[in-house]
C-alpha positions as CSV (number, residue, x, y, z in Angstrom):
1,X,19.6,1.7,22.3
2,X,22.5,4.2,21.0
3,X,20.8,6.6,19.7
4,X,21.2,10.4,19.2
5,X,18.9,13.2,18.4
6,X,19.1,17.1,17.7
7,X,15.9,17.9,16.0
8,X,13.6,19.3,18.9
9,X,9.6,18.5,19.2
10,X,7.2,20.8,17.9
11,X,3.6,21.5,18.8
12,X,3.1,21.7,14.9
13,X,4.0,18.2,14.0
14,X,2.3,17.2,17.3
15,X,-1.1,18.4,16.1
16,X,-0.2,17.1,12.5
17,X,0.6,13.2,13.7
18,X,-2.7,13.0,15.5
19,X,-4.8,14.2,12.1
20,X,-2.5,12.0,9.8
21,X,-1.3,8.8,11.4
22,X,-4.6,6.7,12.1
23,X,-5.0,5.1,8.1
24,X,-2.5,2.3,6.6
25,X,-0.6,1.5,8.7
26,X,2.4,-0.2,7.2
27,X,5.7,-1.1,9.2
28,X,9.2,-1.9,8.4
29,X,12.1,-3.3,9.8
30,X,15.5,-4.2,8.8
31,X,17.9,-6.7,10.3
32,X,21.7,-8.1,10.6
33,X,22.6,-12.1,11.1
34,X,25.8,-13.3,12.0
35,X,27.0,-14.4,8.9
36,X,26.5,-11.3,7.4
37,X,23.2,-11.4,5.7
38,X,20.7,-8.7,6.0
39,X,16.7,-9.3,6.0
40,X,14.0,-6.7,5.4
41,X,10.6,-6.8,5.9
42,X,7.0,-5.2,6.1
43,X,3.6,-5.3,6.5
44,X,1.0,-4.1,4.2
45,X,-2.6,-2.8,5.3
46,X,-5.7,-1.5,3.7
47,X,-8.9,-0.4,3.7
48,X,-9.6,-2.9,0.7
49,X,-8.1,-5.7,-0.6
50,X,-5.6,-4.5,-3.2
51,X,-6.0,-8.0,-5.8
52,X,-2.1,-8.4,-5.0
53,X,0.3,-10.7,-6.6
54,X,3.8,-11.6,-6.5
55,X,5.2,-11.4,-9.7
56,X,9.1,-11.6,-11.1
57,X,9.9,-9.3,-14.0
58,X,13.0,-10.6,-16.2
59,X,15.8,-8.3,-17.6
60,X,15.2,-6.1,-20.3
61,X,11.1,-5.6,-19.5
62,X,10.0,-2.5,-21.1
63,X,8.6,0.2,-18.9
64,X,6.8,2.9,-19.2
65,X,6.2,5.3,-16.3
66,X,2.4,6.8,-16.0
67,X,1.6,10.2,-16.8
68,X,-0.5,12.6,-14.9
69,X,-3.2,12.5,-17.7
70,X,-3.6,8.4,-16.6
71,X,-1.3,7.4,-20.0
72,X,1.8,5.8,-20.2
73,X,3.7,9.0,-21.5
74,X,6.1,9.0,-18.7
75,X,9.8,8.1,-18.4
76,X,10.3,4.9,-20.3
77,X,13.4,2.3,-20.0
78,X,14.6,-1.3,-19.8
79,X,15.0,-3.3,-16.9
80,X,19.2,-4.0,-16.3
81,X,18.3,-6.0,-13.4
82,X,15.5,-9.5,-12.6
83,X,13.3,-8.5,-9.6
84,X,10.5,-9.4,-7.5
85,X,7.9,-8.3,-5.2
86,X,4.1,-7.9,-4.5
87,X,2.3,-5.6,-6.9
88,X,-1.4,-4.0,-6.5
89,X,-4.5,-3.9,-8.8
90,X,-2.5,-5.9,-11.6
91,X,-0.1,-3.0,-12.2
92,X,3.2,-3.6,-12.7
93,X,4.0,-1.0,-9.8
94,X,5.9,-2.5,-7.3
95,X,4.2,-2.0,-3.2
96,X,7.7,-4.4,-2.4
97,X,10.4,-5.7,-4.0
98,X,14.1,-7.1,-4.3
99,X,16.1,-7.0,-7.2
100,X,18.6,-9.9,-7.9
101,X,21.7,-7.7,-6.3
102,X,20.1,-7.9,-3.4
103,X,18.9,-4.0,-3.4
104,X,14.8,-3.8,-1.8
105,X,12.2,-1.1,-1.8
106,X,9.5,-0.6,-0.6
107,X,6.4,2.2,-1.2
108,X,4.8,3.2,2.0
109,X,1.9,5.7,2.8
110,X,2.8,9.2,3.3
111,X,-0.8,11.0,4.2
112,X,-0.9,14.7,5.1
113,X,3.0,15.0,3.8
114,X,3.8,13.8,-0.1
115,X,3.2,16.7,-2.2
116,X,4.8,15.6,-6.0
117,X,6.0,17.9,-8.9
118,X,4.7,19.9,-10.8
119,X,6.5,18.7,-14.3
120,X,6.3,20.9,-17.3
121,X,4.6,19.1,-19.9
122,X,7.9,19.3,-21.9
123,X,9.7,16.9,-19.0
124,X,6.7,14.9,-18.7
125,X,8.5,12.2,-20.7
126,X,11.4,12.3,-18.5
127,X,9.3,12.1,-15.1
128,X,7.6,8.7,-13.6
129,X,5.0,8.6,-11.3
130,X,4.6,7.7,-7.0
131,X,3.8,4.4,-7.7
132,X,6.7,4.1,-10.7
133,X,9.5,4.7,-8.2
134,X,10.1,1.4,-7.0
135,X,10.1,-0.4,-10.3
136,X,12.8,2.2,-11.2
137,X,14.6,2.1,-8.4
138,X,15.1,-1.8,-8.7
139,X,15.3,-2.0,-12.3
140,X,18.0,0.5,-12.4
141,X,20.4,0.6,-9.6
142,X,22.2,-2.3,-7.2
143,X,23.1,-0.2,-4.1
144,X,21.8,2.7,-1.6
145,X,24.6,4.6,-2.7
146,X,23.8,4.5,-6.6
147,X,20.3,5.3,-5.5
148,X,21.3,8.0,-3.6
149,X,23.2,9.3,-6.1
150,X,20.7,9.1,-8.4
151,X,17.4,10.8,-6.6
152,X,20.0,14.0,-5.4
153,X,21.1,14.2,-9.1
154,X,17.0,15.1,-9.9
155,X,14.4,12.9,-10.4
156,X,10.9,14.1,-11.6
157,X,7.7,12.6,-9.5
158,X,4.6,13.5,-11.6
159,X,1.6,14.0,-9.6
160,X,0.5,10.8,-11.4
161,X,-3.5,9.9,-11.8
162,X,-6.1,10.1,-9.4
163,X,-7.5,6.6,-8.2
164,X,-11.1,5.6,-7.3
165,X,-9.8,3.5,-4.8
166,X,-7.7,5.7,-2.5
167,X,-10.7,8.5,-2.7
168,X,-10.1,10.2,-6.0
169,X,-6.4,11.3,-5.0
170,X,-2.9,10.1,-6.1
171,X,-1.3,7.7,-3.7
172,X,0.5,9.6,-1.4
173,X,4.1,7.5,-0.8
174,X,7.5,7.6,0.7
175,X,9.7,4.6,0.0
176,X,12.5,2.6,2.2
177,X,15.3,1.3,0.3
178,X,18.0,-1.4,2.3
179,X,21.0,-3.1,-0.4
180,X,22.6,-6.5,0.6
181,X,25.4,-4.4,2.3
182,X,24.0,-3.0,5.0
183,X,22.9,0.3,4.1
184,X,19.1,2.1,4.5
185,X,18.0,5.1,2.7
186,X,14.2,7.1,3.3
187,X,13.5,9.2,0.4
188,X,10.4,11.5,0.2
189,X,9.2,14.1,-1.6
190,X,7.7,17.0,0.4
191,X,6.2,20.5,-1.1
192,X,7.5,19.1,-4.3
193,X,11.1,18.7,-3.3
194,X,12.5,15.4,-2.9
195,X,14.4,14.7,0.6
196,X,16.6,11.6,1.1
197,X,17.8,10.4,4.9
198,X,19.9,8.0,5.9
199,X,18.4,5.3,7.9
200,X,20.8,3.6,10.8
201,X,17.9,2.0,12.1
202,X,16.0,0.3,9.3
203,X,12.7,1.3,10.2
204,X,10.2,2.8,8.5
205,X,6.7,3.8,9.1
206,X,4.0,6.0,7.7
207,X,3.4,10.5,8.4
208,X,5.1,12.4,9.5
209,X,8.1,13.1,8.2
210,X,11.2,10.9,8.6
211,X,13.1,13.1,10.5
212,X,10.1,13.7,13.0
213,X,10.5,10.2,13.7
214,X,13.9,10.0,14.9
215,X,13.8,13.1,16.8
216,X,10.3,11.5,19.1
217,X,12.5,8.5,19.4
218,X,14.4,11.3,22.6
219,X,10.9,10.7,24.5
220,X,12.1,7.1,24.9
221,X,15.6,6.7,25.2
222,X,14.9,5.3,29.0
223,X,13.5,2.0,27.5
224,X,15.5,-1.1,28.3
225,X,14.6,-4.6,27.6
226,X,15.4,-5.7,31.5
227,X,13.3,-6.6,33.9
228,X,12.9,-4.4,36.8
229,X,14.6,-5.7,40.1
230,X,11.7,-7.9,41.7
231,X,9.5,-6.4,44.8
232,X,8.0,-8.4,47.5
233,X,4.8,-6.3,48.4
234,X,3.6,-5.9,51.4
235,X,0.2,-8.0,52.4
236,X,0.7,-10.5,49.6
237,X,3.8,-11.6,49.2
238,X,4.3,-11.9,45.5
239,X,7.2,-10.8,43.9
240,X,6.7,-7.8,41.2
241,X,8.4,-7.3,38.6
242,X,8.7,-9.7,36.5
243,X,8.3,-9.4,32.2
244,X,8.9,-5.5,33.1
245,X,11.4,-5.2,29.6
246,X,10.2,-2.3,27.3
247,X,7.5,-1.3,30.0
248,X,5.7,2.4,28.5
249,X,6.4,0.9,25.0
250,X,3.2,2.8,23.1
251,X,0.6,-0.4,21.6
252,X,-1.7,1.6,19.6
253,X,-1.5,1.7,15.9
254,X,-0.6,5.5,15.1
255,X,2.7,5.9,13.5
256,X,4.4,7.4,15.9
257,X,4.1,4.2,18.2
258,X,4.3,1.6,15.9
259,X,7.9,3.3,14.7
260,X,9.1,3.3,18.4
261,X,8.2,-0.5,18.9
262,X,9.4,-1.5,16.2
263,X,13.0,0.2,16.9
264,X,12.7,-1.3,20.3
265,X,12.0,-5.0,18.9
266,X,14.8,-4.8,16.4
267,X,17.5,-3.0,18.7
268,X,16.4,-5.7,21.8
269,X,16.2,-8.7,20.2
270,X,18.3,-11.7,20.3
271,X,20.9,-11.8,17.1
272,X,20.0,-14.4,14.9
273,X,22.7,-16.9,13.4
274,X,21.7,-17.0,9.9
275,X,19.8,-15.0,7.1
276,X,16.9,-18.0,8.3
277,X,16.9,-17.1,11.5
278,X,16.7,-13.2,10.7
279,X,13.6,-14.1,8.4
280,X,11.7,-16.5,11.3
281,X,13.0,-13.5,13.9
282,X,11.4,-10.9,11.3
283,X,8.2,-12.5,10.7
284,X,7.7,-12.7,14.8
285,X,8.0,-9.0,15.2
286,X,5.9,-8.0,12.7
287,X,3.6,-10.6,14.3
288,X,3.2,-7.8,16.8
289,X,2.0,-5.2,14.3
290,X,-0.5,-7.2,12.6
291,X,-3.9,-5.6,12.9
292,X,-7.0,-7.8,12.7
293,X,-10.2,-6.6,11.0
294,X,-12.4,-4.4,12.9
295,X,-9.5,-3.0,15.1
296,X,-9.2,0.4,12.9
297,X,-12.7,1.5,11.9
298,X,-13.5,4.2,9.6
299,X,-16.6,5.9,11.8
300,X,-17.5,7.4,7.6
301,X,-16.9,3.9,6.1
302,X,-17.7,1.3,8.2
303,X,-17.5,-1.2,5.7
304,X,-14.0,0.1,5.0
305,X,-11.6,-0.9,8.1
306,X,-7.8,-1.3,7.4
307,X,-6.3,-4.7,8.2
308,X,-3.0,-6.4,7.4
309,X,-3.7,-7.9,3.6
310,X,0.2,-9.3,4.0
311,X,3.3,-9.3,5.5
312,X,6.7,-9.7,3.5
313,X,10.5,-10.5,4.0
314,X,13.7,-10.6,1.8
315,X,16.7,-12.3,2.7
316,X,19.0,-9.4,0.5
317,X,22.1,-12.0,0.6
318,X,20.7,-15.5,-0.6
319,X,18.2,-13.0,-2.6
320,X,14.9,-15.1,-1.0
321,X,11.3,-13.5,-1.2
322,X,9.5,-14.7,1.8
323,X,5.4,-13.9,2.3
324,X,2.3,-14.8,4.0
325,X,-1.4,-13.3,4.2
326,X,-4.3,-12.3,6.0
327,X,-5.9,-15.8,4.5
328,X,-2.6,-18.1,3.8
329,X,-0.8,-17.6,7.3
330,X,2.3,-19.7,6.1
331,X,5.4,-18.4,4.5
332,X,5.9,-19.1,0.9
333,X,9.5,-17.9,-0.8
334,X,10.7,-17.3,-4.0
335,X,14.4,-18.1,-4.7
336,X,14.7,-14.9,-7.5
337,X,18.0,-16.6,-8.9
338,X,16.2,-19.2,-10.1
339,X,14.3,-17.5,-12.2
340,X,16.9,-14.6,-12.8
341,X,17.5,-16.1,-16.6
342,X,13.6,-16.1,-17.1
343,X,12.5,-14.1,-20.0
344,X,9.2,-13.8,-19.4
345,X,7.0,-12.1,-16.3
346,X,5.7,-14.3,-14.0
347,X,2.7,-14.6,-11.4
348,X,2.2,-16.3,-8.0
349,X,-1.5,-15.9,-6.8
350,X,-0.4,-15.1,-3.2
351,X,-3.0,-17.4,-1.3
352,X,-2.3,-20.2,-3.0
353,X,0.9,-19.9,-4.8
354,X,1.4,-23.8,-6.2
355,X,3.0,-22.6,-9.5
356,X,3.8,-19.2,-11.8
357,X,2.2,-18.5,-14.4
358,X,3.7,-16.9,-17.6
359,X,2.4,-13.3,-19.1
């Protein structure tokens, strides 16, 4: 791996990554084939099932971001560009999505670290919620750098509304953002200040901060894919050795770990040929993250144990929505262009996803 580092380690964040990282555990990973195409992809998991959809809003859909007081009294605007993605809880927030000039994002938990803005009621009308930022983001803009430009210009996160089903608190989100170029962006918003990183990796995972991240990565720059020389021991005569690659790779579910494996997949694997071939290679990794019910438990909520609900990829140059579920393990894509001319939103039921259905 070429990487290099020159934030150092502090007991602080330490203490901080063991209190934060063990809820939703979502992972994503970005990826080059050798014609040029770039792939993205995630997992989603939950506590509870999150009545997800994929859905394909048109050009020129009216939005209007949410308001801390739970109305729609937020930033409003038009959609310039068709996109789709997976929503939650029939909003037309956005947990994933691509846009049709091939620009994704993607909302990802932040416990323990997002802390929004406090917006003066006067700019409350120019100000969109946590879970508004995506639908923005792709609506709006067609590249990392435009949206780059656009968050360090000055954005306004509202606090949004407080939701029964994450425990009576706002959601608390970062987002990963990839364009059909080749170029990652992190942003986050921290003590009510917004923060953007560049991303040379691709990989995204939940608290701490970004930048923690890539400075632990240091702890494991002596990872190599290779197998160890083989050993004949002594007594028994078998050779050791052998599937050795990537041996100390961390396998729990923390953050921390899954952000190292999921570099070390990406950076080891074999290149793929074809945006295809990065898709089929992107669904295996994240094959590795999936977490089956009853792995995580919530000692306080039994009933209440995170699993993967999906798992999603977009081919950013052929501008492909690829998906499967915890119930409907094969992939289903959507070919946005097809639909790019549609002037209506439309609905897949994601477990069995036969036809759309108009709103």
């Amino acid at each position: 791996m070429k990487i290099r580092f020159i934030i150092p380690l502090t007991l602080l964040f330490l203490t901080q990554v063991l209190f934060c990282s063990h809820v939703n555990a979502c992972t994503g990973i970005f990826l080059k084939a050798g014609d040029g195409a770039f792939v993205c992809a995630r997992t989603m998991e939950y506590s509870v099932d999150l009545e997800s959809q994929v859905i394909i809003f048109p050009r020129n859909y009216p939005f209007n971001a949410v308001s801390p007081d739970g109305g729609n009294k937020g930033l409003s605007w038009k959609t310039k560009y068709a996109m789709v993605g997976i929503n939650a809880l029939g909003k037309d927030a956005l947990a994933e999505g691509m846009n049709e000039k091939g620009l994704s994002v993607g909302l990802f938990y932040f416990t323990g670290y997002a802390g929004y803005m406090d917006v003066p009621a006067k700019k409350i009308g120019k100000s969109i919620s946590a879970t508004d930022v995506s639908a923005w983001l792709l609506s709006s803009f067609t590249t990392v750098d435009e949206v780059k430009k656009a968050v360090d210009s000055g954005i306004l996160i509202n606090k949004g509304i407080p939701l029964y089903i994450n425990g009576g608190i706002p959601f608390p989100l970062h987002y990963k953002v990839h364009d059909a170029q080749g170029k990652s962006l992190v942003i986050e918003c921290v003590g009510g200040k917004l923060y953007t990183y560049n991303n040379p990796l691709g990989v995204l995972t939940n608290s701490p901060t970004f930048d923690w991240h890539m400075t632990n990565l240091r702890n494991y720059v002596n990872l190599k894919p290779t197998n160890a020389s083989l050993v004949k021991m002594t007594g028994d005569g078998q050779n050791m050795g052998n599937s050795s690659g990537l041996m100390g790779l961390p396998g729990d579910f923390t953050a921390p770990s899954r952000f190292i494996r999921a570099v070390a997949y990406t950076q080891s694997m074999e290149p793929s040929l074809n945006a295809y071939e990065a898709v089929t290679q992107a669904f295996h990794i994240l094959n590795s993250f999936d977490i089956p019910k009853g792995v995580i438990r919530n000692a306080s909520l039994p009933r209440n144990n995170e699993y993967t609900l999906w798992t999603s990829a977009s081919d950013l140059k052929n501008k492909r929505f690829y998906f499967h579920t915890f119930y409907n393990r094969t992939p289903h894509v959507i070919d946005l262009m097809k639909y790019v001319n549609t002037n209506k939103v439309l609905t897949f039921p994601m477990d069995a996803p036969e036809e759309l259905v108009q709103n």
